[in-house]
C-alpha positions as CSV (number, residue, x, y, z in Angstrom):
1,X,15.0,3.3,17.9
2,X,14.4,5.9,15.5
3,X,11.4,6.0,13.1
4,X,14.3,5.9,9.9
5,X,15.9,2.8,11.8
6,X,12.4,1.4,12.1
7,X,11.5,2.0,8.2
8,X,14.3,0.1,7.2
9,X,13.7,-2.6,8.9
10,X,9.9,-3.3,7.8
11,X,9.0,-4.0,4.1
12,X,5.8,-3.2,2.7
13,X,4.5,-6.7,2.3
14,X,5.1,-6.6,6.4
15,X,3.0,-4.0,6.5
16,X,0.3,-5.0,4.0
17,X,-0.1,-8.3,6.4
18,X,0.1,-7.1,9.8
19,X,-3.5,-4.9,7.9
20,X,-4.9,-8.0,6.6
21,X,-4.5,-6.4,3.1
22,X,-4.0,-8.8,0.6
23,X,-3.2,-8.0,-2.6
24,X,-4.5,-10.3,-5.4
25,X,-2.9,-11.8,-8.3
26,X,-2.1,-8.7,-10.2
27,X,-0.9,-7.1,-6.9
28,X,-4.3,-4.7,-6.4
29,X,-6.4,-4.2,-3.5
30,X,-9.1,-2.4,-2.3
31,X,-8.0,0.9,-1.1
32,X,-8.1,1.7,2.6
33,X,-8.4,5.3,1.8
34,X,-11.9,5.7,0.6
35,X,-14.8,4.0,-0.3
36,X,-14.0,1.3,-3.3
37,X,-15.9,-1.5,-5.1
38,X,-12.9,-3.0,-7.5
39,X,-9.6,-2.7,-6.8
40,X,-7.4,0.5,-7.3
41,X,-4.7,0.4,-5.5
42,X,-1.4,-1.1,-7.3
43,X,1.4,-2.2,-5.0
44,X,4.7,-2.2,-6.4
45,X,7.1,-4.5,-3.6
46,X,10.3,-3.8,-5.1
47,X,9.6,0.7,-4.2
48,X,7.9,-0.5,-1.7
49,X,5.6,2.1,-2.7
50,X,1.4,2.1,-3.5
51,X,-0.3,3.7,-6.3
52,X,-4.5,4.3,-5.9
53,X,-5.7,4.9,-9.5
54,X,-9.1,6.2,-8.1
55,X,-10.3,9.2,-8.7
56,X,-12.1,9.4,-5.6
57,X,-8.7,9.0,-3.5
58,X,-7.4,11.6,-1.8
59,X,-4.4,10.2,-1.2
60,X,-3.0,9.5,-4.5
61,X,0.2,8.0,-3.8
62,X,1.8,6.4,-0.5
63,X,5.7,5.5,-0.6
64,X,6.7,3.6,2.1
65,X,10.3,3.8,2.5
């Protein structure tokens, strides 16, 4: 199985839970990137992409697919 094949098959919110991460109501977490006290990551499900609003993040944006 390819790793495009294997992308496809796996949503974001499959890969949010096998983490543990679990958004809250407004769809935010805590980052996993750096060090953060509130929530500043965004998820979006239907991009299946991630947003961290932090300035402190290296890793401003993650797209999944």
């Amino acid at each position: 199985m390819e790793i495009a094949e294997i992308k496809s098959r796996l949503t974001l919110a499959n890969l949010l839970s096998y983490y543990s991460l679990k958004p809250d109501k407004n769809l935010r977490l805590h980052c996993p990137f750096h060090d953060d006290k509130t929530p500043s990551l965004q998820v979006y499900y239907k991009t299946h992409t991630a947003y961290c609003f932090s300035s402190n993040c290296k890793t401003m944006a993650r797209a999944w697919m």
